[in-house]
C-alpha positions as CSV (number, residue, x, y, z in Angstrom):
1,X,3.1,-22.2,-43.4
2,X,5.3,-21.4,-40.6
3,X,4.7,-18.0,-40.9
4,X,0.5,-18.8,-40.3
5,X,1.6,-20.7,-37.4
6,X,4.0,-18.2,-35.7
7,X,0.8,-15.8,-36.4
8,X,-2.0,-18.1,-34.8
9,X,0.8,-18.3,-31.5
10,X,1.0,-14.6,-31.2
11,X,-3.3,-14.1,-31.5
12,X,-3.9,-16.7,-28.8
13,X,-1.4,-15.6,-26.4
14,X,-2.8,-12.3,-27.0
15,X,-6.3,-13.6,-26.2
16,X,-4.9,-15.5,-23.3
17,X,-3.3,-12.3,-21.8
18,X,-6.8,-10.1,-22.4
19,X,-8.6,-13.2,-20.8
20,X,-6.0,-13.4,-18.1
21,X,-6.8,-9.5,-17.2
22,X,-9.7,-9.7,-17.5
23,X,-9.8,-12.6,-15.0
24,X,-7.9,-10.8,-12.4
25,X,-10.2,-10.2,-9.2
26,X,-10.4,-6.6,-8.6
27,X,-10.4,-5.2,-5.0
28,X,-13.6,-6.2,-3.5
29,X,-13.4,-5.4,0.0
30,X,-16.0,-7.6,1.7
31,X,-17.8,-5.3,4.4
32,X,-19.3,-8.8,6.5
33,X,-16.3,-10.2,8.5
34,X,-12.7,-9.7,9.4
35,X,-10.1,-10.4,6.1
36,X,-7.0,-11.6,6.5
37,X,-4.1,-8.8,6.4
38,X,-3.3,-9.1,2.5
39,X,0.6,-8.7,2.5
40,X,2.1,-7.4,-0.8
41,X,2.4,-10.7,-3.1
42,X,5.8,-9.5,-4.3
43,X,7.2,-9.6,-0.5
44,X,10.1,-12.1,-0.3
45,X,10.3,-14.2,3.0
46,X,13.3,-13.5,5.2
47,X,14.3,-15.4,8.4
48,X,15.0,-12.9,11.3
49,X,18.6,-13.9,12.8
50,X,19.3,-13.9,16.7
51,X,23.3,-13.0,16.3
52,X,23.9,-9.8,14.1
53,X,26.9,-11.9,11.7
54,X,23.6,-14.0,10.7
55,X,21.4,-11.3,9.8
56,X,20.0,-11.3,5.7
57,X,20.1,-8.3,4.0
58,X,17.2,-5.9,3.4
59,X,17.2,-4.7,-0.1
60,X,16.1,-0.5,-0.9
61,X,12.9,-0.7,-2.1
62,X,11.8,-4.2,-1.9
63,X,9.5,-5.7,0.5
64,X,9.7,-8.4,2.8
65,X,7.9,-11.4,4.8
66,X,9.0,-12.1,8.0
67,X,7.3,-13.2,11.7
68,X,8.7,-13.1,15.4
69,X,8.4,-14.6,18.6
70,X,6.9,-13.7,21.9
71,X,10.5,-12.4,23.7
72,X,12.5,-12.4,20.4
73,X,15.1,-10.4,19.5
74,X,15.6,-10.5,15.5
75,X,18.3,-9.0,13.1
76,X,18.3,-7.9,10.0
77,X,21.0,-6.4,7.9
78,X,21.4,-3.3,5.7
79,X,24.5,-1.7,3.7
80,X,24.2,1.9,3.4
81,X,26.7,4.6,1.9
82,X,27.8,7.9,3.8
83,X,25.4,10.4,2.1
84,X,21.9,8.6,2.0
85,X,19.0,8.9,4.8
86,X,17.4,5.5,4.6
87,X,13.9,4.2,6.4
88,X,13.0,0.8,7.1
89,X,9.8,0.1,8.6
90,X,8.3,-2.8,10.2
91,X,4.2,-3.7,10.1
92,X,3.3,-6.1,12.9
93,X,0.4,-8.8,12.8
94,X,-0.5,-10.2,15.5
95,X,-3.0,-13.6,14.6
96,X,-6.7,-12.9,14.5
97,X,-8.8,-14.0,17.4
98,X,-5.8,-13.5,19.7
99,X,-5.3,-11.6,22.8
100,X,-3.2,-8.6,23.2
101,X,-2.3,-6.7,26.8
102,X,-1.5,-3.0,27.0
103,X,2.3,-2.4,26.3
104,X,2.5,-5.3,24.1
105,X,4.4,-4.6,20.6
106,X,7.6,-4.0,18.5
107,X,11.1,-2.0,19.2
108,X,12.4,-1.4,15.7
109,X,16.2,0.2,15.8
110,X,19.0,0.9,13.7
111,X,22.5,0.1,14.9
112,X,26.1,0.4,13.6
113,X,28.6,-2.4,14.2
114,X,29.7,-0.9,17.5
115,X,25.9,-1.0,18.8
116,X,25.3,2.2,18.0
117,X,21.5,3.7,17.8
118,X,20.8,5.5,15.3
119,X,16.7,5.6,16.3
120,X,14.6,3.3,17.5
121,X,10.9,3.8,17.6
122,X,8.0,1.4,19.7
123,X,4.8,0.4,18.4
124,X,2.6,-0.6,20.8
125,X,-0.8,-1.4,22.1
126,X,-2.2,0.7,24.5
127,X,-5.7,1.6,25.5
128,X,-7.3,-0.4,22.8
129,X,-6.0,-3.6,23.8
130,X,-7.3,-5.8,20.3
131,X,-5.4,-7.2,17.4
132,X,-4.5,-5.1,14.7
133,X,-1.6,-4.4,12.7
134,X,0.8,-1.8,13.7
135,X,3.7,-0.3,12.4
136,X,7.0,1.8,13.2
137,X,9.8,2.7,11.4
138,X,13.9,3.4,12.3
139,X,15.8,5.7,10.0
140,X,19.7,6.4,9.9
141,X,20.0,9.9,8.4
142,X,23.0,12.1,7.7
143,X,23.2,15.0,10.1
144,X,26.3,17.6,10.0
145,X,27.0,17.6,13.9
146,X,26.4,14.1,14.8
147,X,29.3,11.8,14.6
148,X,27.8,8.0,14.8
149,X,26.1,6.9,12.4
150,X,27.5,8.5,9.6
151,X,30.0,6.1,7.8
152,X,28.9,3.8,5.0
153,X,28.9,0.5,5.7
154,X,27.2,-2.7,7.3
155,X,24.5,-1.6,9.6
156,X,22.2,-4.0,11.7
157,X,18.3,-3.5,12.2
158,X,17.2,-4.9,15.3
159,X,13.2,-5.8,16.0
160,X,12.1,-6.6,19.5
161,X,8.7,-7.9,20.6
162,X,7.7,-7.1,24.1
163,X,4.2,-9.6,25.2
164,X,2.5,-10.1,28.6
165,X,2.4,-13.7,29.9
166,X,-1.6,-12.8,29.4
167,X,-1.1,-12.5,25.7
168,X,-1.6,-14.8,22.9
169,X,1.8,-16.7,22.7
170,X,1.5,-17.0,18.8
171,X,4.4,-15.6,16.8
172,X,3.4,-12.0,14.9
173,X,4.2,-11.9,10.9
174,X,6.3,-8.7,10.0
175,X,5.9,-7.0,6.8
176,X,9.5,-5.3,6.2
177,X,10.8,-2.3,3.8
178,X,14.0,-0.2,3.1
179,X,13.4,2.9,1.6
180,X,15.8,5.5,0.7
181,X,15.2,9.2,0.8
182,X,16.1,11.0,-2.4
183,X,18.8,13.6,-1.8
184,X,17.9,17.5,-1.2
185,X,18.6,20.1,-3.3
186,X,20.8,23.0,-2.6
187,X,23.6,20.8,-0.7
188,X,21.4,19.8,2.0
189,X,21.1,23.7,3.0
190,X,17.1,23.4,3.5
191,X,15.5,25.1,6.7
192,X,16.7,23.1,10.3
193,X,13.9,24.4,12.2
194,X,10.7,23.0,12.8
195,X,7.8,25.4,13.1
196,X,6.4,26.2,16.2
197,X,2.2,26.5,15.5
198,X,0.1,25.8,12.8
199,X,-3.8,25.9,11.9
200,X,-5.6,23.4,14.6
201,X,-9.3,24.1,13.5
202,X,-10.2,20.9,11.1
203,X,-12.1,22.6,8.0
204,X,-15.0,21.1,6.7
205,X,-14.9,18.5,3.8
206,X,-16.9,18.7,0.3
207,X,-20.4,18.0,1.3
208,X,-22.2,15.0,-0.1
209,X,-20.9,11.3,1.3
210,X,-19.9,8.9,-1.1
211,X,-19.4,4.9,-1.0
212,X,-15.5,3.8,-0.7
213,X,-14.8,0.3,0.9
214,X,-11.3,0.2,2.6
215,X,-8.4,-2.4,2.0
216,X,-7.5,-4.9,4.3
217,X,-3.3,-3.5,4.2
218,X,-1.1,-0.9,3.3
219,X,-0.8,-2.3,0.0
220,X,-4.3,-2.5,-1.0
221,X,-5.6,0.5,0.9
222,X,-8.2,2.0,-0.7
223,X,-7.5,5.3,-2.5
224,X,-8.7,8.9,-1.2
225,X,-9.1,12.6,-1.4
226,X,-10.8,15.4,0.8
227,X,-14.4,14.5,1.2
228,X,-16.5,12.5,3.2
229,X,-16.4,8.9,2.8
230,X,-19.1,5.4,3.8
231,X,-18.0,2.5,4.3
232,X,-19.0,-0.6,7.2
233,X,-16.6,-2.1,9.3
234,X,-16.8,-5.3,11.6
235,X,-15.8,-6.3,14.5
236,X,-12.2,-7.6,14.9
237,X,-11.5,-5.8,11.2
238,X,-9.2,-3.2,10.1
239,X,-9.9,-1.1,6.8
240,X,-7.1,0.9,5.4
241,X,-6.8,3.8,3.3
242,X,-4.4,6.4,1.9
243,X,-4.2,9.4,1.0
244,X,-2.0,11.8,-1.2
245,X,-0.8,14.6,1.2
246,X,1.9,16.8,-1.2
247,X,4.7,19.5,0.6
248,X,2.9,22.1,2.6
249,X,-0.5,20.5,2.3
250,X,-2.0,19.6,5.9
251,X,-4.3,16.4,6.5
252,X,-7.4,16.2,8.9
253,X,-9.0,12.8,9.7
254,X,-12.5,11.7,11.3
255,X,-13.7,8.6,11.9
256,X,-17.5,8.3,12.7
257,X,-19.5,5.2,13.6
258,X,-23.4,4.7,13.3
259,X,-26.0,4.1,16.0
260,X,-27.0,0.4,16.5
261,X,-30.3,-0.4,18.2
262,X,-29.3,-3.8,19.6
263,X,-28.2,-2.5,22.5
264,X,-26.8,0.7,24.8
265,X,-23.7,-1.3,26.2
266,X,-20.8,0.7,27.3
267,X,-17.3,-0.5,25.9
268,X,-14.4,1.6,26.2
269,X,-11.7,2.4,23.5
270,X,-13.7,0.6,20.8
271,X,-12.3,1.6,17.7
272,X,-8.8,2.7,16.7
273,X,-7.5,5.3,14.2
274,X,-4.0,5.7,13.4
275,X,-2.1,7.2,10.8
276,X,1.1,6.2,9.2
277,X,3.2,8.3,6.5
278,X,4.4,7.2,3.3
279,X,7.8,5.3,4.8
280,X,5.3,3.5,6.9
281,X,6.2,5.2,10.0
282,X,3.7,6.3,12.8
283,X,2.1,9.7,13.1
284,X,-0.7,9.8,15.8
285,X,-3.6,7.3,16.2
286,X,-6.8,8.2,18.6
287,X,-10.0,5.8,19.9
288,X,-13.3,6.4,20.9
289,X,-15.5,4.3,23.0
290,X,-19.3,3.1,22.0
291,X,-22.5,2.8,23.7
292,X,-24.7,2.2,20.3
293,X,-24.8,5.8,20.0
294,X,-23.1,7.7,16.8
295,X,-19.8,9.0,17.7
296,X,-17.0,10.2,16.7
297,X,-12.9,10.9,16.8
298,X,-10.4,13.0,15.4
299,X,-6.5,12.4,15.1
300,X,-4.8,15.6,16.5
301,X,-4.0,18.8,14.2
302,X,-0.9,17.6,12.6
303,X,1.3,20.6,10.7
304,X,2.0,20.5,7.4
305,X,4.2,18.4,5.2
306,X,7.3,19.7,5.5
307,X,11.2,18.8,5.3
308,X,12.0,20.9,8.3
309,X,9.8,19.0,10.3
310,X,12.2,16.4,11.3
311,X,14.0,18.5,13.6
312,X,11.6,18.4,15.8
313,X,11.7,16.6,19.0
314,X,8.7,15.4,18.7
315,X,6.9,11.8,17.0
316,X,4.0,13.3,15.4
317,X,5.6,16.7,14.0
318,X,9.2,15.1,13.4
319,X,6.5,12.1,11.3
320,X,5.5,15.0,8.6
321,X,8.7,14.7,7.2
322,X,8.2,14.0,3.5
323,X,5.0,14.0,1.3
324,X,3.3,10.7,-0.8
325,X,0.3,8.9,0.5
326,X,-0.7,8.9,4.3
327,X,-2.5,5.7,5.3
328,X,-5.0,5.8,7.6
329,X,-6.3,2.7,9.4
330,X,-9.5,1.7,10.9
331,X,-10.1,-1.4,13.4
332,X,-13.3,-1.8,15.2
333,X,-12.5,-4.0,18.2
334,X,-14.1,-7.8,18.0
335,X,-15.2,-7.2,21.5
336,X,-18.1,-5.5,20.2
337,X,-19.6,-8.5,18.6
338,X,-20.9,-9.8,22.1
339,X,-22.8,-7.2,22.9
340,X,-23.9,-5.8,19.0
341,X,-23.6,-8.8,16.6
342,X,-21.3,-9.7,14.1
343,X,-22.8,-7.6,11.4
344,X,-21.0,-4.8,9.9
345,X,-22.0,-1.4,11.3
346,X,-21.4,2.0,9.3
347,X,-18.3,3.7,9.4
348,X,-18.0,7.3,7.9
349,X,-14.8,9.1,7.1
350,X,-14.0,13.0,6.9
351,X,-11.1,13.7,5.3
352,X,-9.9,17.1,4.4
353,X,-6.3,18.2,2.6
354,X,-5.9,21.7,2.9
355,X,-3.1,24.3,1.1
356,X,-1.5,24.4,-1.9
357,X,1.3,22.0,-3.2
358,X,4.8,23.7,-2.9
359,X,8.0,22.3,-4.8
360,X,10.0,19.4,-3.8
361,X,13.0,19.5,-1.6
362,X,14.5,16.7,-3.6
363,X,17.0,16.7,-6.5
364,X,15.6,14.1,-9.9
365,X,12.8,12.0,-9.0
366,X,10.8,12.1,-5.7
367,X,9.7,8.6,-5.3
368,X,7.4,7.2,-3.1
369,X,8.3,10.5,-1.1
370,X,6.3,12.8,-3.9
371,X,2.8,13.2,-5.1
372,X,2.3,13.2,-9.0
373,X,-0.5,13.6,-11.4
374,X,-1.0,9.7,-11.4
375,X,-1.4,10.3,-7.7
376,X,-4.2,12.2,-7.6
377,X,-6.2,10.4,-10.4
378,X,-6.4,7.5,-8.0
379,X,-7.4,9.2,-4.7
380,X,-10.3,10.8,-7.0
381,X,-11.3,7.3,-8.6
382,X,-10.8,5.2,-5.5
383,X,-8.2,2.5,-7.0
384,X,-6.1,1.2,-4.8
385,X,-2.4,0.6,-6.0
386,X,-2.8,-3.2,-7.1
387,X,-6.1,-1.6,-9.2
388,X,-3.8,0.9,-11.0
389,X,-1.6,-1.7,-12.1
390,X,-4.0,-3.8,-13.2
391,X,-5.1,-0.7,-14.9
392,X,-1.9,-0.7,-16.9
393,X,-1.9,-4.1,-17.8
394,X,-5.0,-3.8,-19.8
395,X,-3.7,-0.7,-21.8
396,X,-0.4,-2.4,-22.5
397,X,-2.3,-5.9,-23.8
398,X,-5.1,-3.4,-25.2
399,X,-2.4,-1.9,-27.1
400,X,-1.0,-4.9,-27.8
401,X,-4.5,-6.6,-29.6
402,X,-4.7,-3.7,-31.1
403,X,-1.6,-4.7,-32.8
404,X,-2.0,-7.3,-34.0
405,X,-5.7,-7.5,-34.3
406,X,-4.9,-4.8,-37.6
407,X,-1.8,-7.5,-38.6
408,X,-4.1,-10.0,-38.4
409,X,-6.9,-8.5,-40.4
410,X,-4.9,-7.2,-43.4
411,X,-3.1,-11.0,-43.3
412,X,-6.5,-11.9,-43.6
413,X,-7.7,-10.2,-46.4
414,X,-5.0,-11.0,-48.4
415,X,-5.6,-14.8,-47.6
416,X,-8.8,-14.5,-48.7
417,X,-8.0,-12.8,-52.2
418,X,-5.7,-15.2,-52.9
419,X,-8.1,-18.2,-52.3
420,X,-10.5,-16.2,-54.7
421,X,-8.2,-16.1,-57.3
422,X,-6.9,-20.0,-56.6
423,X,-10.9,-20.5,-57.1
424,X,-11.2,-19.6,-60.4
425,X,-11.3,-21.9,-62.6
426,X,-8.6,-22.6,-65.6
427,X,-9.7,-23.1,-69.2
428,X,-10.2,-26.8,-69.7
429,X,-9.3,-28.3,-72.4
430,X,-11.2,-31.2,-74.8
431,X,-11.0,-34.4,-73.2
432,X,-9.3,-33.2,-69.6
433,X,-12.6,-34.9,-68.0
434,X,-13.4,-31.3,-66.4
435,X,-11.1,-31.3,-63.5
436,X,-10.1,-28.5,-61.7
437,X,-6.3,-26.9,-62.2
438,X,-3.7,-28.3,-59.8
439,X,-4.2,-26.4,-56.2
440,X,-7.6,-25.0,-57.0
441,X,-10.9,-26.0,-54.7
442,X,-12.3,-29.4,-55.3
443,X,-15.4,-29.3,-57.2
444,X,-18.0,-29.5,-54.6
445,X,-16.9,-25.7,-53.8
C-alpha cells in the first residue's frame, strides 16, 4: 500500500511540474506602452557603501540589484587573484516619466586599496536627453608592463552618478555583474596590436522582413541573426535585442522608423541606438531625429571581433574585445507622444554578421565570451534566454513523464490482472450460502 501511495506522489508532482511549465508566461513583449526594465529575477539586492571598508562583495558570475542617489558615490567590493582579467558592469535606470539633462549618468571604476584606477568608463546622456537604461563597464586586466593593478587581492569598485539640479532627483536602480575572462591560450602570447582599417561599407541583409518583438532588458532581449527585422516601439520605450557575433565576424546595425501621418513636427535626436557587448560594456550608440517621415540610422563600422582589439586606444575598437551576444537597444523618446500619439509606431531593424567564425583565444570553456551551436539556434528561432530555459524545463519534466508515465502503465496493467484473477470466483461448496472467497469482489460486480 505504501508503495501505491509513494507512486500516486511521484505522478502528481509530475503533473504539477508539466502544469507548472506549461503555466509559465512566455516573452510577450507588449508593442502598446512603455514596460518596466525587467531585471534578471535571479539578481540579489546589494546596498552600495559610501566608505570602501563597508563595501559587499560582488560575486563572478552572479548578478545583482542595486540603486543610487543623485550625487552618490557607492562602493562595492571584489577579490580577485594575480592572473585573471575580470569585468564588472553596471546598467543604470533612471525612473520612467523622469527628466534627464545632457551629461547626466554613471562613472564606474576599478580601484586597488591605494586608490589606484585600473579603468573607469562614463555612461552618459547626451544629445538624446530621455530616460533609458544605460550601461558601462570597468575591467582590471593583467598586462606585462603595467605595475598597479596586478596583485591579487581586495579591490574596490566605485560608481558615481553625476545629475543636473534640472533632473529628476529620484534615485537610479543599478543592475551589477562580475564576469571573469577565461584565460588565453599560448601563455598570453596572442597578437598586441589592434588593426588599423577594416571593411566600412554595411552589406545588405537577407531580403524579406520578418516579425521579432524586442525585450524590455538585457536579460530578456529578444534573440537575432542577420536579416531584417519588424517590430513597433512607443514612446518613452526601450526594446532590446542581441545578437551572436563569434571571433572575426563583424556586426552592422540599422534602425528605421515608419512615416506617421499625424503630423510633420520636427523633434530632434528622437530615437537612440546603442550597442553593448557581451560583458555589458558600451560600444557606440547613434540617434536620428523625426519629422513623421521614414528615417533611418546606422551605428558606425565597428571591426571585427577580435582579442587584439583591446589595445587600442580607443572605446569602440578597444569594446570588440571578445565574442558572445551583442545587445542592441532601441528607445524612442516619450517626447514624441505630444505631437504623434501614444500609439506604437513601426520600427524596422537591419542587421547583418559578416565573416567566418575563427577559433577561440581561450584555453577550456569560453563562457559567456563564446558563441556555441545553442547560440545560434536561438538567434534563428527568436527565443530570448529566459525562453531557452524554459525550453529545457519542459524536456527535462517531458523526459521525466515519460518516465514514469511507462512505470505507471506497466504497474497498471499488472493491477488490473491481478484484480481479474481476485475476480474469479472459487468453487463453492454445498451449503456455503454462495458467497464469494475471502478478498474477492462483492457480488454486485
Amino acid at each position: 500500500m505504501n508503495r501505491q501511495r509513494n507512486r500516486g506522489r511521484v505522478t502528481l508532482a509530475t503533473i504539477a511540474a508539466v502544469c507548472a511549465v506549461a503555466a509559465l508566461p512566455g516573452q510577450a513583449h507588449a508593442a502598446d506602452g512603455p514596460a518596466a526594465y525587467a531585471f534578471d529575477p535571479a539578481a540579489v539586492s546589494v546596498r552600495g557603501a559610501e566608505t570602501n571598508a563597508d563595501a559587499e562583495e560582488l560575486k563572478p558570475g552572479a548578478v545583482y540589484k542595486s540603486s543610487v542617489a543623485h550625487g552618490q558615490k557607492l562602493y562595492y567590493r571584489l577579490e580577485l587573484d594575480d592572473t585573471t582579467d575580470a569585468y564588472v558592469s553596471a546598467v543604470a535606470v533612471p525612473k520612467a516619466g523622469g527628466k534627464v539633462a545632457y551629461g547626466d549618468g554613471i562613472t564606474i571604476s576599478v580601484r586597488d586599496l591605494d586608490d589606484n584606477q585600473c579603468s573607469s568608463y562614463d555612461a552618459l546622456f547626451e544629445a538624446a536627453e530621455f530616460p533609458r537604461p544605460i550601461a558601462a563597464y570597468a575591467h582590471r586586466t593583467i598586462e606585462k608592463d603595467r605595475t598597479t593593478c596586478q596583485a591579487g587581492g581586495t579591490y574596490n569598485v566605485l560608481i558615481e552618478r553625476e545629475s543636473k539640479a534640472s533632473s529628476s532627483p529620484e534615485a537610479w536602480d543599478l543592475e551589477l555583474r562580475l564576469e571573469n575572462e577565461p584565460a588565453p591560450k599560448d601563455g598570453g602570447s596572442l597578437p598586441t596590436e589592434a588593426p588599423e582599417d577594416w571593411p566600412s561599407a554595411s552589406p545588405v541583409p537577407p531580403a524579406g522582413k520578418q516579425e521579432r518583438s524586442g525585450g524590455s532588458s538585457f536579460y530578456d532581449a529578444t534573440s537575432l541573426e542577420s536579416g531584417e527585422w519588424v517590430d513597433r516601439i512607443a514612446p518613452g520605450q526601450t526594446r532590446f535585442y542581441r545578437v551572436p557575433v563569434d571571433w572575426g565576424q563583424q556586426i552592422f546595425a540599422t534602425a528605421a522608423l515608419s512615416n506617421s501621418g499625424k503630423s510633420t513636427e520636427y523633434l530632434g535626436n528622437a530615437l537612440a541606438l546603442s550597442l553593448d557587448n557581451p560583458a555589458r560594456g558600451h560600444v557606440d550608440d547613434a540617434t536620428l531625429s523625426y519629422s513623421g517621415a521614414p528615417i533611418s540610422v546606422s551605428l558606425d563600422p565597428l571591426p571585427p571581433v577580435a582579442y587584439e582589439n583591446r589595445h587600442d586606444a580607443a572605446a569602440d575598437v578597444s569594446a570588440m574585445r571578445f565574442a558572445g551576444w551583442y545587445y542592441l537597444s532601441v528607445t524612442l523618446s516619450p517626447g514624441v507622444a505630444e505631437h504623434y500619439g501614444s500609439e506604437a509606431i513601426g520600427l524596422t531593424l537591419k542587421v547583418k554578421v559578416v565573416n567566418d567564425s575563427k577559433p577561440s583565444p581561450y584555453q577550456g570553456d569560453a563562457g559567456i565570451f563564446g558563441v556555441t551551436d545553442d547560440d545560434r539556434e536561438m538567434a534563428a528561432s527568436g527565443q530570448s534566454a529566459p525562453e531557452a530555459g524554459e525550453g529545457g524545463t519542459m524536456k527535462v519534466v517531458a523526459a521525466a513523464g515519460i518516465g514514469v508515465g511507462s512505470v505507471l502503465v506497466l504497474g497498471l496493467g499488472a493491477w488490473t490482472l491481478l484484480a481479474r484473477r481476485r475476480a474469479v470466483p472459487a468453487a463453492v461448496p454445498p451449503g456455503a450460502g454462495g458467497q464469494p472467497p475471502l478478498g474477492g469482489p462483492p457480488q454486485a460486480w
